[in-house]
Short mmCIF file of the C-alpha atoms (twelve columns), coordinates in Angstrom:
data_MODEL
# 
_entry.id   MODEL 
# 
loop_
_atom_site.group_PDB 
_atom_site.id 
_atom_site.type_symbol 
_atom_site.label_atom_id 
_atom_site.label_alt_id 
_atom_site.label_comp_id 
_atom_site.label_asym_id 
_atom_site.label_seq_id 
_atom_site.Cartn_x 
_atom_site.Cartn_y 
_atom_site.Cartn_z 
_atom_site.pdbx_PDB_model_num 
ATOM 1   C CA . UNK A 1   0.352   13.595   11.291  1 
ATOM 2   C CA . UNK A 2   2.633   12.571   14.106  1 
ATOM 3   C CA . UNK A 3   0.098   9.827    15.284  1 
ATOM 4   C CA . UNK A 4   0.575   8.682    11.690  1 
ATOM 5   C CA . UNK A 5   4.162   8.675    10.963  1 
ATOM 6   C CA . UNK A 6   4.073   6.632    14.187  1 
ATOM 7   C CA . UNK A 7   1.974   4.418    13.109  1 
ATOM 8   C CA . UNK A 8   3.974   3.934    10.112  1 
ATOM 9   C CA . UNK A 9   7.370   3.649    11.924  1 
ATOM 10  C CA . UNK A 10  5.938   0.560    14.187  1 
ATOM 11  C CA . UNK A 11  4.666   -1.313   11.012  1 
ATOM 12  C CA . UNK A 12  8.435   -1.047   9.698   1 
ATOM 13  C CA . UNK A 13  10.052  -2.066   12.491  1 
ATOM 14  C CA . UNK A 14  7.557   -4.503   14.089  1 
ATOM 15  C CA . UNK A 15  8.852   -7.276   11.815  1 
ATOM 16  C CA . UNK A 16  12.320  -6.947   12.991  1 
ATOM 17  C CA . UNK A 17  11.220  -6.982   16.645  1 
ATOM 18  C CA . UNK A 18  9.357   -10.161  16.020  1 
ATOM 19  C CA . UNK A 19  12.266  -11.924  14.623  1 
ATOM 20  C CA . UNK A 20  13.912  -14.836  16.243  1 
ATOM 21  C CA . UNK A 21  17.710  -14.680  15.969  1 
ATOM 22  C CA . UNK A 22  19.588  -18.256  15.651  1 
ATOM 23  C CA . UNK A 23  22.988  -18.018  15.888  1 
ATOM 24  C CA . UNK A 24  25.315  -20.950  14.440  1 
ATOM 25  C CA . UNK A 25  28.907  -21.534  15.125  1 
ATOM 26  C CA . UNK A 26  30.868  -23.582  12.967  1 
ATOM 27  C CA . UNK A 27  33.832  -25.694  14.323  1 
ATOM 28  C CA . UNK A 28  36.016  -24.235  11.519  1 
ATOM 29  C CA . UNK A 29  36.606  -21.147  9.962   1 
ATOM 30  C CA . UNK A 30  36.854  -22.821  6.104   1 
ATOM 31  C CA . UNK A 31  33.628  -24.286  5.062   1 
ATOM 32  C CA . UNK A 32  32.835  -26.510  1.811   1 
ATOM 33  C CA . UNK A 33  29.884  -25.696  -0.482  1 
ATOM 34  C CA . UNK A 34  27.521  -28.535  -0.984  1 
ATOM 35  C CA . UNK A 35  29.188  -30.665  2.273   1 
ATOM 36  C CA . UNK A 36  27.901  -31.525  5.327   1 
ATOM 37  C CA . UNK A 37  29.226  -29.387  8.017   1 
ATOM 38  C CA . UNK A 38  28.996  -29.497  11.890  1 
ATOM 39  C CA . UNK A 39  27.700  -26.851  13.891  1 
ATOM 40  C CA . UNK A 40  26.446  -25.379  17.117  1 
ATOM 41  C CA . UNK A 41  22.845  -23.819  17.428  1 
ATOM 42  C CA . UNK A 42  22.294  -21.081  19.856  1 
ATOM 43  C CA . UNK A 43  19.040  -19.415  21.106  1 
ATOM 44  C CA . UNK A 44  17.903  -17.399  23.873  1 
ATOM 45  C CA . UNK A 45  16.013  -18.702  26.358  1 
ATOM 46  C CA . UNK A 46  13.110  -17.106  25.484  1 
ATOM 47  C CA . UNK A 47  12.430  -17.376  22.174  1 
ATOM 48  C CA . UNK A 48  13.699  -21.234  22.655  1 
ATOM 49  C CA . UNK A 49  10.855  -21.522  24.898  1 
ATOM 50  C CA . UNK A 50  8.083   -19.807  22.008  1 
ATOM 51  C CA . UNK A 51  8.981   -21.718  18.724  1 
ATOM 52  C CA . UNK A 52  9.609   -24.971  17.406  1 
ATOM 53  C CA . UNK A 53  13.374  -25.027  16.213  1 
ATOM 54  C CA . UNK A 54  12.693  -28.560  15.640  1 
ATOM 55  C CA . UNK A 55  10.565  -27.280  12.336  1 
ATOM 56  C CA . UNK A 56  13.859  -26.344  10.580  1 
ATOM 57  C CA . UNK A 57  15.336  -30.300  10.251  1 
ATOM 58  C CA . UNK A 58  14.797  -30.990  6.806   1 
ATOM 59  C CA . UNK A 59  14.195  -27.456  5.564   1 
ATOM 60  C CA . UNK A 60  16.149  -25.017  3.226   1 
ATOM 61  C CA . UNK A 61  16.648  -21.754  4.377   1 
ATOM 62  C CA . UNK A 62  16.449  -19.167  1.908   1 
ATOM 63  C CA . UNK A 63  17.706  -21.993  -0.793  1 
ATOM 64  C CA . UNK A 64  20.836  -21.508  0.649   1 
ATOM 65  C CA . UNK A 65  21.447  -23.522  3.788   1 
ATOM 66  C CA . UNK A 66  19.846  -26.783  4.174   1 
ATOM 67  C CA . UNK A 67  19.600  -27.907  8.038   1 
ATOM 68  C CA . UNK A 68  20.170  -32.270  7.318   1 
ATOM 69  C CA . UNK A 69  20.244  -32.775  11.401  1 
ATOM 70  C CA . UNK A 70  19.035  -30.695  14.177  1 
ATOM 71  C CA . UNK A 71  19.351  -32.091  17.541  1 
ATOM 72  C CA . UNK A 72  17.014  -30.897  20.701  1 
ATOM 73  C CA . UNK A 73  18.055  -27.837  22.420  1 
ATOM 74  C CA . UNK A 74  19.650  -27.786  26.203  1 
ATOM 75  C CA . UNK A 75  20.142  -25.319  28.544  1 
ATOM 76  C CA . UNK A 76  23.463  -24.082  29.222  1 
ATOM 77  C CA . UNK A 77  24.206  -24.154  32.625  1 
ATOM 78  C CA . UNK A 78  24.363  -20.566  34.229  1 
ATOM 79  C CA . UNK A 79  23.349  -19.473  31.130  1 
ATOM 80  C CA . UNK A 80  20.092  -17.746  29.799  1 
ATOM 81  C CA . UNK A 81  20.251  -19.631  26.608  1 
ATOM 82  C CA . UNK A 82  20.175  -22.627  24.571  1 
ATOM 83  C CA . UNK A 83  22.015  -25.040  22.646  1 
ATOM 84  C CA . UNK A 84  21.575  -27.976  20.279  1 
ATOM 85  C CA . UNK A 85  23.754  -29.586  17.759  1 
ATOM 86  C CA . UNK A 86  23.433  -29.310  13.830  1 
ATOM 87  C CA . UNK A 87  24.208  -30.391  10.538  1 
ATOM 88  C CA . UNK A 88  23.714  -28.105  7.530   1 
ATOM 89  C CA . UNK A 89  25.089  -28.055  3.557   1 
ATOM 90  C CA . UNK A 90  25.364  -24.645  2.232   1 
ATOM 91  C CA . UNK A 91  23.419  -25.064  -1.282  1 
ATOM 92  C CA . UNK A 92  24.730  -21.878  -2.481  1 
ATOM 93  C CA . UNK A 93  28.013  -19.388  -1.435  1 
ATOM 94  C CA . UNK A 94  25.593  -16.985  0.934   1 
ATOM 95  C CA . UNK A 95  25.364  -13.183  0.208   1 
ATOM 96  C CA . UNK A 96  25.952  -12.558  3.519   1 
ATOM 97  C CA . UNK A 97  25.928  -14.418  6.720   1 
ATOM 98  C CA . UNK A 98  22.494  -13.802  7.580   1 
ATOM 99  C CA . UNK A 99  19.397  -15.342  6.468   1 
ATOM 100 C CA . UNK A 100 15.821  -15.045  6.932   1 
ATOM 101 C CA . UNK A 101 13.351  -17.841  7.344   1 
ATOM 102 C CA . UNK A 102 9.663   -18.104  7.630   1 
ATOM 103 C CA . UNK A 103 8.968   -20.526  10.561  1 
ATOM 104 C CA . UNK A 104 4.939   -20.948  10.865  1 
ATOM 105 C CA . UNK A 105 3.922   -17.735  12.383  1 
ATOM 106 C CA . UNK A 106 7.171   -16.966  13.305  1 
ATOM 107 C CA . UNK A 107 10.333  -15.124  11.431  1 
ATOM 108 C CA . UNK A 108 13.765  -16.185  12.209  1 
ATOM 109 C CA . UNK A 109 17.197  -15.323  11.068  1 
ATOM 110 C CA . UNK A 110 19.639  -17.749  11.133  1 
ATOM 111 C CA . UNK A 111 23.168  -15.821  11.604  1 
ATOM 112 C CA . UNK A 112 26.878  -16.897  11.766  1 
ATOM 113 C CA . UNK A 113 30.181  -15.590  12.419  1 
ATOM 114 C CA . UNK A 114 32.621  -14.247  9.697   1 
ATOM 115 C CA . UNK A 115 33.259  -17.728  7.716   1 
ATOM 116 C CA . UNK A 116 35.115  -18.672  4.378   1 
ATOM 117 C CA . UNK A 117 32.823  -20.758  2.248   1 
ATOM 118 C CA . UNK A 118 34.361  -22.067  -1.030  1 
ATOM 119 C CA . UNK A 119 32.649  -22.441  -3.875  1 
ATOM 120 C CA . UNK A 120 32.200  -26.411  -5.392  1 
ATOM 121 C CA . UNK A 121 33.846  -26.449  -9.066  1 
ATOM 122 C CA . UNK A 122 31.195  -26.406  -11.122 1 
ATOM 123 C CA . UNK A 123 27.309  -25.334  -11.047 1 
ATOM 124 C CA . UNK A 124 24.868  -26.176  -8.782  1 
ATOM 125 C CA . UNK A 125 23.586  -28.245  -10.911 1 
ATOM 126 C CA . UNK A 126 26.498  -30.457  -11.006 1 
ATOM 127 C CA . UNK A 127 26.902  -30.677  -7.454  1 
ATOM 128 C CA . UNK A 128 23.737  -31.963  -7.207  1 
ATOM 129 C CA . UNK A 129 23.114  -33.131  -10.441 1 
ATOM 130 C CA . UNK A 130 19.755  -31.566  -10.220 1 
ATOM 131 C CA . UNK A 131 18.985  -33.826  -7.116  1 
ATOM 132 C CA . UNK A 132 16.583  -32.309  -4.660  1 
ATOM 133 C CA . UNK A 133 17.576  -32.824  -0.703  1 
ATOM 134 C CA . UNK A 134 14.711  -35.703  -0.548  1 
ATOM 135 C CA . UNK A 135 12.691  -34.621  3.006   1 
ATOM 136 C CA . UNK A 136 11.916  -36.299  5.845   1 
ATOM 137 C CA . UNK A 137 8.524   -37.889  4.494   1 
ATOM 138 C CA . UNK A 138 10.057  -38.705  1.296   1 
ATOM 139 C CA . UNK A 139 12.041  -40.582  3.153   1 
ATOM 140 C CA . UNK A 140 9.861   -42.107  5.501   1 
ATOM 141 C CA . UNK A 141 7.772   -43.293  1.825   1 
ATOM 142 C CA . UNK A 142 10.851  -44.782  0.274   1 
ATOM 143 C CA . UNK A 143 11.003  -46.840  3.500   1 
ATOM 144 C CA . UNK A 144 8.156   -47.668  3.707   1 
ATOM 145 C CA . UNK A 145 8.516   -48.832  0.049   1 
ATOM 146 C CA . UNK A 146 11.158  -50.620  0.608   1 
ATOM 147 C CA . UNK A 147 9.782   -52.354  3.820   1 
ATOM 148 C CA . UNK A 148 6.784   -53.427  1.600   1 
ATOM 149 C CA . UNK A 149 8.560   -54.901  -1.082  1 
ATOM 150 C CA . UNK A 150 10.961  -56.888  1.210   1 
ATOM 151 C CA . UNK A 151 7.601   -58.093  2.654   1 
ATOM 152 C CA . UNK A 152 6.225   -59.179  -0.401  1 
ATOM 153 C CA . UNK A 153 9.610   -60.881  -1.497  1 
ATOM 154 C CA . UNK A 154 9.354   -63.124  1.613   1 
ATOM 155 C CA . UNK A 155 5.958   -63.898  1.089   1 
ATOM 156 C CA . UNK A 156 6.862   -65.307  -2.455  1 
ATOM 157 C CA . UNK A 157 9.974   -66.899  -0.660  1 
ATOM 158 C CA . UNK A 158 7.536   -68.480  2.195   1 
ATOM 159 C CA . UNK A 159 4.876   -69.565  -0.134  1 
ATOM 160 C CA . UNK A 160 7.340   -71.341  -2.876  1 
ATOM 161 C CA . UNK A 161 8.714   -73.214  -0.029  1 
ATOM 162 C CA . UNK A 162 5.438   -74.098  1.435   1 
ATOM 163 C CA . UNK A 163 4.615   -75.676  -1.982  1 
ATOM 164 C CA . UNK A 164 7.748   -77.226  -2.295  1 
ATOM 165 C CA . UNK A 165 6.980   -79.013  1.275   1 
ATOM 166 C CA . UNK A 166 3.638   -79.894  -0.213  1 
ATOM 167 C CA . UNK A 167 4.871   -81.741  -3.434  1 
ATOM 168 C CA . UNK A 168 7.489   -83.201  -1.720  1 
ATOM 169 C CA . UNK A 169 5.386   -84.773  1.203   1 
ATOM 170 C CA . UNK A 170 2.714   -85.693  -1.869  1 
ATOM 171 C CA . UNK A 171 5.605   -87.542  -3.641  1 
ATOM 172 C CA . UNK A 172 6.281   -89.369  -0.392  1 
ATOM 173 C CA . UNK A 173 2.618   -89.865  0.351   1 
ATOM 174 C CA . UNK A 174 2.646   -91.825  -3.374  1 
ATOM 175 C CA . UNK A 175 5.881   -93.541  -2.557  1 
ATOM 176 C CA . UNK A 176 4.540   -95.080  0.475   1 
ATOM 177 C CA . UNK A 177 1.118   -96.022  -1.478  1 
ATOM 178 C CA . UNK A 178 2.896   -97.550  -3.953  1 
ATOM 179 C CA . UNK A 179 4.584   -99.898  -1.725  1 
ATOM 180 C CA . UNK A 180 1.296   -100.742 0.092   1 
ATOM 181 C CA . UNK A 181 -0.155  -102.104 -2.901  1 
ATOM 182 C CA . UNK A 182 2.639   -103.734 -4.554  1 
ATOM 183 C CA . UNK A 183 2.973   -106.822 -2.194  1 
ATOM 184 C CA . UNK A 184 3.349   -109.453 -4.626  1 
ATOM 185 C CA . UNK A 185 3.646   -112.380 -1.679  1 
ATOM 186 C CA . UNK A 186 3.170   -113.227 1.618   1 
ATOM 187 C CA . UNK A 187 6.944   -112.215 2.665   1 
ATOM 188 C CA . UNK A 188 6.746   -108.733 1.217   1 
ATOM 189 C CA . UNK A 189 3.254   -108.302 3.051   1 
ATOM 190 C CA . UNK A 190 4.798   -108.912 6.340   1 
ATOM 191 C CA . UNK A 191 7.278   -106.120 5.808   1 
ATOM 192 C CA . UNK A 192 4.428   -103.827 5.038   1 
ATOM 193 C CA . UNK A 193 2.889   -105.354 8.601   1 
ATOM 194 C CA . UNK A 194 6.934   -104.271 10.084  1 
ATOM 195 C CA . UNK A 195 6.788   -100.500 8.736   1 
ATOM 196 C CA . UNK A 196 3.098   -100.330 9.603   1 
ATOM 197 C CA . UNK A 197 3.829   -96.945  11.944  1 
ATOM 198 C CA . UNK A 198 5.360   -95.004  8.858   1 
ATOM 199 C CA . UNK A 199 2.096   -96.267  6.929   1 
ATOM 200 C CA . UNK A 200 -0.383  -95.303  9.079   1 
ATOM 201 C CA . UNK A 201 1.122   -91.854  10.106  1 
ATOM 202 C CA . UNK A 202 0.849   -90.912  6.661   1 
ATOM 203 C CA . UNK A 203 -2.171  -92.334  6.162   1 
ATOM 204 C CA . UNK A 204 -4.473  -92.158  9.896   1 
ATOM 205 C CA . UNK A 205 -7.510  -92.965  7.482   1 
ATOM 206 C CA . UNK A 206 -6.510  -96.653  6.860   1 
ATOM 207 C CA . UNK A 207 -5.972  -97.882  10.577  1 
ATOM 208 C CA . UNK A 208 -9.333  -99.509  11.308  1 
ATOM 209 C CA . UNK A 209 -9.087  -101.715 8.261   1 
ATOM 210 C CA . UNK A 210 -5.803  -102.191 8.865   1 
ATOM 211 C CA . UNK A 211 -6.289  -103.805 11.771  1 
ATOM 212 C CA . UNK A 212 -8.647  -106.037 10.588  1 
ATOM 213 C CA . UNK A 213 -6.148  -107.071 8.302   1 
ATOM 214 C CA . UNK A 214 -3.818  -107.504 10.786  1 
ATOM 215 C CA . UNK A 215 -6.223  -109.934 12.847  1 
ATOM 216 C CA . UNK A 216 -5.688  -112.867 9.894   1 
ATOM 217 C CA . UNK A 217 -2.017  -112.347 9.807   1 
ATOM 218 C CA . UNK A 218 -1.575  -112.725 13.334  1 
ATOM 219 C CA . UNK A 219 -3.727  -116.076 12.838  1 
ATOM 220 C CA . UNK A 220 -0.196  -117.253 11.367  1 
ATOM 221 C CA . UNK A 221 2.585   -115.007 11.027  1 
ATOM 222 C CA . UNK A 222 4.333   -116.108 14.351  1 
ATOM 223 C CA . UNK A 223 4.350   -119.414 13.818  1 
ATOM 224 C CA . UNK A 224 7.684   -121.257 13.106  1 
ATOM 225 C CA . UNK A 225 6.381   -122.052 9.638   1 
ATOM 226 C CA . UNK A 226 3.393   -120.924 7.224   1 
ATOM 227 C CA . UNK A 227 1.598   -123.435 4.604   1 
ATOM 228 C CA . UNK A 228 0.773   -122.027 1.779   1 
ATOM 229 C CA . UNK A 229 -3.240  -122.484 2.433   1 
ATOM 230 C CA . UNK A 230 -1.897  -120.157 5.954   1 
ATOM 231 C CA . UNK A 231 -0.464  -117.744 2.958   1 
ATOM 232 C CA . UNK A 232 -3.311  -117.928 1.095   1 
ATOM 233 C CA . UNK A 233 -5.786  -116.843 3.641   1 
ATOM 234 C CA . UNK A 234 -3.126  -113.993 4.395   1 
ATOM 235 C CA . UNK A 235 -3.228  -112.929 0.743   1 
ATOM 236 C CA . UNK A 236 -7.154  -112.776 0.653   1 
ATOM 237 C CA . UNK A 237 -7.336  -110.876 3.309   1 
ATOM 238 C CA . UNK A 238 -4.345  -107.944 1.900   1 
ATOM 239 C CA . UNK A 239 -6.451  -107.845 -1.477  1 
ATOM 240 C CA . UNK A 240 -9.812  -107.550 0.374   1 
ATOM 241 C CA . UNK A 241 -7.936  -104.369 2.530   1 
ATOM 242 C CA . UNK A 242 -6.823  -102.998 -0.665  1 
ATOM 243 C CA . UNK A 243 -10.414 -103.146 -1.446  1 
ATOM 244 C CA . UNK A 244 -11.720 -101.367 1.386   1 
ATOM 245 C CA . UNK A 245 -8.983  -98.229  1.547   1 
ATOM 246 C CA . UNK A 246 -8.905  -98.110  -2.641  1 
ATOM 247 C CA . UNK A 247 -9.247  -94.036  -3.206  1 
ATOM 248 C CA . UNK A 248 -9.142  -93.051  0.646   1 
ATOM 249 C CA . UNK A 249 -5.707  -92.597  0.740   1 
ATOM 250 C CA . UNK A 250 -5.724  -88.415  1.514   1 
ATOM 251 C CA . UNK A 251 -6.402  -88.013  -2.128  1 
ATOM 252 C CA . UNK A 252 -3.433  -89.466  -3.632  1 
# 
């Protein structure tokens, strides 16, 4: 019987040895349901040293306290304990000021000081307005989201300007063949001959009959004065280049 009771008096009061204690100290003796309050984390050294405290960022304890920001813990100097910074929102007015929190494998309580918590006007449901403390992957997804969709909006962006390029380099493109072909005498085909560089940048495809063109004009073009048989022959041999670069012009 004694073996028994003692058996039974180590399964009561195993959990409580197992427990982690977390002690938090506000930097003011009035807290604010529902706001974001400042506060110091404390641990000893070693149960720091056998659980992740980090776990507890972005997790309700006990649907009361809600840790928002939990920085890494630091030894104190001298000390035999840690320290980390935190930032919490009491969901609810607590019962008391200790809670306890299943952390993986381990239990914790999370513990303050004597405190004065006052109430937000108005349920919980208006505080929050039945909003639900997104967590850290939500988060991460509504980023992630949002990173996508900015993505796609500049790829709309980028490719309506890319086709705006195109039809205005195409209306340029017809322009420019427009004047090629339009020469109606031997004065206008010489200025064709004078912006011959913007002509055959736009169009590389045209150079080696263009400069068999250009062989009979230079027959005659820098000569004081041009008979008309000299314009003729000049003429003959525009409408014959015509004839060889008629539909080769990069499509257009």
């Amino acid at each position: 019987m004694k073996i028994f009771a003692l058996f039974l008096l180590f399964i009561i009061i195993q959990p409580a040895l197992a427990a982690v204690s977390v002690q938090l100290d506000f930097f003011d003796t009035n807290l604010k349901q529902g706001q974001l309050e400042a506060a110091k984390v404390t641990m000893a050294a070693d149960a720091a040293q056998n659980i992740n405290l980090q776990k507890l960022r972005g997790a309700s304890v006990a649907d009361t306290l809600y840790f928002y920001e939990l920085g890494p813990l630091i030894k104190k100097d001298g000390g035999d304990y840690f320290i980390a910074d935190a930032q919490v929102i009491f969901l609810k007015i607590p019962e008391s000021p200790k809670l306890i929190h299943k952390l993986g494998n381990e239990e914790i309580i999370v513990a303050w000081p004597q405190i004065e918590i006052l109430p937000t006007e108005g349920a919980k449901e208006l505080i929050f307005g039945q909003f639900e403390i997104p967590s850290r992957k939500k988060i991460l997804l509504w980023v992630l989201i949002s990173l996508g969709l900015l993505t796609g909006l500049y790829a709309v962006i980028k490719y309506r300007k890319q086709l705006a390029l195109k039809k205005a380099a195409r209306e340029k493109k017809i322009k420019l063949k427009e004047k090629l072909f339009n020469a109606a005498d031997y004065f206008q085909i010489v200025e064709i001959w004078q912006k011959r560089d913007e002509f055959l940048q736009t169009f590389p495809e045209i150079r080696d009959h263009f400069k068999k063109f250009e062989i009979i004009l230079f027959k005659h073009q820098f000569k004081p004065h041009q008979t008309e048989t000299e314009k003729s022959e000049v003429m003959t041999a525009y409408r014959e280049f015509l004839n060889n670069i008629q539909g080769g012009l990069s499509g257009i």
